[in-house]
C-alpha positions in Angstrom: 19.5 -27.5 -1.0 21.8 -24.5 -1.9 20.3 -21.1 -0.4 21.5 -17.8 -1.0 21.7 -15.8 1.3 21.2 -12.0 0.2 21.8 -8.5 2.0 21.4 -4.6 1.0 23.9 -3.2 1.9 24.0 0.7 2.7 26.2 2.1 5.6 23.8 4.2 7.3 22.1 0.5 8.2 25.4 -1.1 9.0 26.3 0.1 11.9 27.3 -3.7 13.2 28.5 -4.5 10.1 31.8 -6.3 11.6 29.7 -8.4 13.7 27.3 -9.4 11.1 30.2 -10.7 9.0 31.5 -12.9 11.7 28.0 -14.1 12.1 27.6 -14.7 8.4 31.1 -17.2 8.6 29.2 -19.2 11.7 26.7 -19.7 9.1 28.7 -20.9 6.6 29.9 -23.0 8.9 27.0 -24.8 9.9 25.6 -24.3 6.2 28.3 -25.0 4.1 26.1 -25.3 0.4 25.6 -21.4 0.9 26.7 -18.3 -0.3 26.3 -14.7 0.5 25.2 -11.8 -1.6 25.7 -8.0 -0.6 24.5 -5.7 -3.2 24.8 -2.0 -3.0 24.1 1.2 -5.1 26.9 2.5 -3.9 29.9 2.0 -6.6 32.2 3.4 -4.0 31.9 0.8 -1.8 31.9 -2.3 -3.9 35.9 -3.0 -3.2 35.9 -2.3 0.3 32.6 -4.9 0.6 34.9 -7.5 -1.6 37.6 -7.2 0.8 35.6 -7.2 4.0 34.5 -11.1 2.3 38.1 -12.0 2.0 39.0 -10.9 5.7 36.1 -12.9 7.1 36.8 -15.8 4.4 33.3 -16.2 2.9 31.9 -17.7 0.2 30.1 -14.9 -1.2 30.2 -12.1 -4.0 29.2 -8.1 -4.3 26.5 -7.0 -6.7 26.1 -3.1 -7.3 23.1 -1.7 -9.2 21.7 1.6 -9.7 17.5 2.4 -9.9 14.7 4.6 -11.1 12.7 6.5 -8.6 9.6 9.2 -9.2 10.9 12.4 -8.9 8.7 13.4 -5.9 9.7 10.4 -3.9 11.8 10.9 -0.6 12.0 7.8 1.2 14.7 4.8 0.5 12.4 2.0 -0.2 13.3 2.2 -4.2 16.7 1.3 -3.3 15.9 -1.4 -1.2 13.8 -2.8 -3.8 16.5 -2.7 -6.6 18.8 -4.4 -4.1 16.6 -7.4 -3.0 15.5 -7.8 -7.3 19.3 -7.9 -8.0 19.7 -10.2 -5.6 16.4 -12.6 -6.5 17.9 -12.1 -10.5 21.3 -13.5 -8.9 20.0 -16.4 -7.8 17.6 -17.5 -10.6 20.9 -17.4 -12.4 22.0 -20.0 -10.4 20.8 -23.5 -11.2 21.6 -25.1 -7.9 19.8 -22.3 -5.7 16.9 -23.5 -4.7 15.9 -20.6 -2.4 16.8 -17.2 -1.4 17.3 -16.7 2.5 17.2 -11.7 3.2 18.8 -11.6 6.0 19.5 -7.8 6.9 22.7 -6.4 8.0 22.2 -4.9 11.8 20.5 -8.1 12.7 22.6 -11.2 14.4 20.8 -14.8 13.9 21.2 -17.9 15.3 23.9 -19.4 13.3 21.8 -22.4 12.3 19.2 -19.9 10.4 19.5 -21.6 7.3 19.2 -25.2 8.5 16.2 -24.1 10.7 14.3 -22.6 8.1 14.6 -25.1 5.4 13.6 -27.3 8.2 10.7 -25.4 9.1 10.1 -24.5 5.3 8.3 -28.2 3.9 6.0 -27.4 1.6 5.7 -23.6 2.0 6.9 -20.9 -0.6 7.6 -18.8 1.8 8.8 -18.5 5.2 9.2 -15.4 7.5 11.3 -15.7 10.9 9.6 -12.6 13.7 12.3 -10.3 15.3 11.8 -7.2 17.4 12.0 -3.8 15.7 13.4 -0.9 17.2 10.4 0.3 18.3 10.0 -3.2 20.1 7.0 -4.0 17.8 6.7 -7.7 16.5 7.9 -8.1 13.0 6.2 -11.0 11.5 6.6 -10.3 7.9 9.4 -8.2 7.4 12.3 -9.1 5.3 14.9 -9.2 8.3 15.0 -13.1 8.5 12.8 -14.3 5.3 13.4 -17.6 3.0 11.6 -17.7 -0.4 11.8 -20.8 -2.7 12.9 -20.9 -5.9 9.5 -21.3 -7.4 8.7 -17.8 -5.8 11.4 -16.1 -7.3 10.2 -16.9 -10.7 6.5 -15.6 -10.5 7.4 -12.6 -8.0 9.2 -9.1 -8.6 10.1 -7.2 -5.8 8.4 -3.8 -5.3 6.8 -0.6 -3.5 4.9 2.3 -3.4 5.4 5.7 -2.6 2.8 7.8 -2.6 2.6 11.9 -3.6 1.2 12.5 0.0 4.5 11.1 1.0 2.9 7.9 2.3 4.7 4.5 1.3 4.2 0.5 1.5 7.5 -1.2 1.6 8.6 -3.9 -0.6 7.8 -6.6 2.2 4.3 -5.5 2.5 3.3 -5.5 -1.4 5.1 -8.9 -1.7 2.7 -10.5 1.2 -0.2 -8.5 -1.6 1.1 -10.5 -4.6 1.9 -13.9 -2.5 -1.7 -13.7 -1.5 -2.9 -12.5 -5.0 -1.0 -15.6 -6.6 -2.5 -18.2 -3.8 0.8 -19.1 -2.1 1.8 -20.6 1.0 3.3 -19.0 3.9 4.5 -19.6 7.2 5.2 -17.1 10.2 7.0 -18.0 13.3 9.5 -17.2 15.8 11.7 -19.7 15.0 15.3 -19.0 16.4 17.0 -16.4 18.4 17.7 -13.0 16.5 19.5 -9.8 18.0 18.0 -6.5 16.2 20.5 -3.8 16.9 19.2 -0.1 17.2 22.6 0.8 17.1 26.1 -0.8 17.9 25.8 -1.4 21.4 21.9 -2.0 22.3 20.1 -4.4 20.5 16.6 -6.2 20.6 16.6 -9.9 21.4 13.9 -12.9 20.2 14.4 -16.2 21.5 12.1 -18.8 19.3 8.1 -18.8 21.1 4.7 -19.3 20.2 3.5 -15.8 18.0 1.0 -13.9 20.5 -2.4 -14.1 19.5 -3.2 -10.8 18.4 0.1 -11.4 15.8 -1.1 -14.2 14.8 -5.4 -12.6 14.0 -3.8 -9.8 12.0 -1.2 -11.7 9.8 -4.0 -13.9 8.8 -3.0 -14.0 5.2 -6.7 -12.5 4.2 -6.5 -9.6 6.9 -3.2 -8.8 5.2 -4.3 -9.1 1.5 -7.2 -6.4 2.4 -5.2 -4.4 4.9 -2.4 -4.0 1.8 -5.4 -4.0 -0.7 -6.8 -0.9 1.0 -4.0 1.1 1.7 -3.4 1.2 -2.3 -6.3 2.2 -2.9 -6.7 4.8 -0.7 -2.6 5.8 -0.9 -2.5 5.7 2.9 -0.2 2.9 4.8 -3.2 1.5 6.8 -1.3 -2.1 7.5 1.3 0.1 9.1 -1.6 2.0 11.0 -2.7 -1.2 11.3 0.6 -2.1 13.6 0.5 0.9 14.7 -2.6 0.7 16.8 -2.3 -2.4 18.1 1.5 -2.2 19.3 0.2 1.1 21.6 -3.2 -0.3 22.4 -2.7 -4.1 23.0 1.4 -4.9 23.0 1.2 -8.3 22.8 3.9 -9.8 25.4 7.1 -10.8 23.7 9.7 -13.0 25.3 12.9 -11.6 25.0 
């Protein structure tokens, strides 16, 4: 099974950048049949991004793209978006990928990531790997550590909302809508060790554990169709609220 393995790129989120190279070369070594895509709006920084491959000698290549926005919106989920549709374009163009493996660039993984998931994977579409945020929430559907088959990539286009009251849902959060819309199977778990950095030198660690139960109640793939389904319709982020209330209110216990 090839897997691509695709990263936005943007400095102000690379602030381990160095690191996450030399973790992406561990991962080519334990995955040879993979490759790594960075894409970036940024034209200036395409060469430097080519080079950094050829320092760290991997396999990979360096997509840049440019995007539409509404002219009221503030926040830089559109260029996210474009980045991770560039990417999912890339690897449809690709006859031998057979899934697409986000893994974002101030996060370290376990270099077996890639053989884990697709372990883990079976007959799911879709796959998503918890890790801590910086807040110490419990991601459980975020695209930090996220494989999607190839299947997926066909019927799915990457996308967001921002609304006027300067309220937003992220790209990972209307994908879990359309996955549920379209009937498709996902899996959560903590599957392998992750370090989140909130900057260069601290960073959030996840060893592989059972999901809490309160994680596991509100990413129950209805609860998340209707939390999503609301918050459209009433241009408010109530699956963030959502989050929001439970991490100060209940904080499920995470091993770190």
């Amino acid at each position: 099974m090839t897997i691509i393995i695709g990263t936005p790129y943007h400095p102000d989120g690379a602030y381990v950048f160095n690191r996450f190279l030399a973790n992406q070369k561990q991962i080519q070594e334990s995955y040879p049949d993979s490759e790594l895509v960075l894409a970036t709006s940024l034209i200036e920084y395409v060469d430097q991004l080519e080079q950094q491959l050829k320092a760290f000698r991997i396999k990979g290549k360096v997509l840049h793209y440019s995007f539409s926005k509404p002219d009221y919106a503030i926040f830089r989920i559109w260029d996210i978006t474009a980045a991770r549709n560039i990417i999912r374009l890339y690897a449809l163009s690709k006859p031998e990928a057979e899934g697409l493996l986000f893994l974002d660039a101030d996060m370290i993984f376990d270099p077996a990531v890639a053989n884990i998931l697709k372990e883990k994977m079976g007959q799911y579409d879709v796959i998503f790997s918890g890790y801590r945020l910086k807040d110490d929430w419990l991601a459980m559907s975020g695209f930090g550590c996220t494989l999607l088959s190839r299947k997926i990539l066909k019927s799915v286009n990457f996308r967001c909302y921002e609304f006027k009251n300067r309220d937003a849902l992220c790209e990972d959060e209307v994908l879990e809508f359309d996955l549920n819309r379209k009937w498709r199977k996902v899996k959560r778990g903590i599957f392998l060790n992750i370090d989140h950095y909130k900057r260069s030198n601290e960073a959030l660690h996840i060893r592989p554990q059972p999901i809490p139960f309160i994680n596991r109640l509100v990413n129950q793939s209805w609860i998340r169709y209707i939390l999503v389904r609301l918050s459209i319709l009433f241009q408010r982020n109530i699956s963030f609220r959502t989050k929001k209330f439970i991490h100060k209110y209940i904080h499920p216990k995470i091993k770190a």
